[in-house]
C-alpha positions in Angstrom: 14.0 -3.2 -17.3 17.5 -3.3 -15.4 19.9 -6.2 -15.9 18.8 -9.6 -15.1 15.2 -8.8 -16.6 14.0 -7.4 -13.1 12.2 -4.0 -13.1 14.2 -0.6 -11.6 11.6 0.6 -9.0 10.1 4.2 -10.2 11.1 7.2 -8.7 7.5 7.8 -6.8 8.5 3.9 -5.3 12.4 4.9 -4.3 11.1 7.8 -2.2 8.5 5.5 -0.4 11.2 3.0 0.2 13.9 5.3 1.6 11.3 6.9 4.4 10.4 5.3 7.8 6.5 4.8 7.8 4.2 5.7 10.9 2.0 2.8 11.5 -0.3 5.1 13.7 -0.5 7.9 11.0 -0.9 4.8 8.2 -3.5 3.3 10.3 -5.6 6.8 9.8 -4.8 7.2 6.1 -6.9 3.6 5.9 -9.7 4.6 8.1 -9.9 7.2 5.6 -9.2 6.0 2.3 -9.4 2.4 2.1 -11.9 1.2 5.4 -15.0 1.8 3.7 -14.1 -1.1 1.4 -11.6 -3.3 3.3 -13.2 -3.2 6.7 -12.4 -1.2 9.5 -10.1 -4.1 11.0 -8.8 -4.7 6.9 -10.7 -8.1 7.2 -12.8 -7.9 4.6 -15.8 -6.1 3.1 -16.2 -5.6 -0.3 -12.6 -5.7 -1.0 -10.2 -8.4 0.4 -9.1 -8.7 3.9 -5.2 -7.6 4.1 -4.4 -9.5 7.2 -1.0 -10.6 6.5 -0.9 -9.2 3.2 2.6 -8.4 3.6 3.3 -11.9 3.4 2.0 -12.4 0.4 2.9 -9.1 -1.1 6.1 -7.6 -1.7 6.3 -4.0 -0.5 6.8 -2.6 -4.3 4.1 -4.3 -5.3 1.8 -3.2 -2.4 2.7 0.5 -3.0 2.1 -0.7 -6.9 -1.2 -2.0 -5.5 -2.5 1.1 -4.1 -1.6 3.5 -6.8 -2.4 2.1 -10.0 -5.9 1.7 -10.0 -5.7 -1.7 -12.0 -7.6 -3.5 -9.7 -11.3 -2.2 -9.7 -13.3 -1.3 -8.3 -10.3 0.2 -6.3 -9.5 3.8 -7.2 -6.5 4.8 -8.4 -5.0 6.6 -4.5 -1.6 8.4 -4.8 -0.7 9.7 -1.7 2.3 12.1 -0.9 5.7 9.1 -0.6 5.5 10.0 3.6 1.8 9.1 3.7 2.0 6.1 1.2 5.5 5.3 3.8 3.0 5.5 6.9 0.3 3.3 4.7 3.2 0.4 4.0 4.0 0.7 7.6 0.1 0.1 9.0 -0.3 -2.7 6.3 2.6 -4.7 7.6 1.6 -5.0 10.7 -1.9 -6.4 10.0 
């Protein structure tokens, strides 16, 4: 933990944070990885629709989301920083 009790980001994070994210690139990593569950709009199928889920959802904790596989029966995914970057970027504009 840093000072003030909040949480450094990891280093996997940092690099996410630091690239600009292709929402037409992040739009294909979901059709790929993450449509068979969330729907091919991300409304909904047997996972949660992620409309506006970067509302609710802080980007560290959407990349946190992704990766960690602590929410099953979603996999643990960990894609290269660039394609998780493009990912963030496609998820924010739902």
């Amino acid at each position: 933990m840093g000072s003030y009790g909040f949480r450094s980001a990891d280093p996997y994070t940092e690099k996410v944070l630091t690239r600009v994210g292709n929402q037409i690139q992040g739009h294909a990593i979901f059709q790929i990885n993450c449509a068979t569950c969330h729907g091919l709009f991300a409304d909904g199928k047997v996972g949660p629709s992620l409309k506006s889920v970067a509302s609710r959802k802080s980007r560290s904790a959407l990349i946190e989301q992704v990766i960690s596989g602590k929410t099953p029966p979603m996999p643990q995914f960990q894609p290269s920083p660039q394609e998780m970057a493009d990912l963030l970027s496609y998820l924010e504009s739902l």
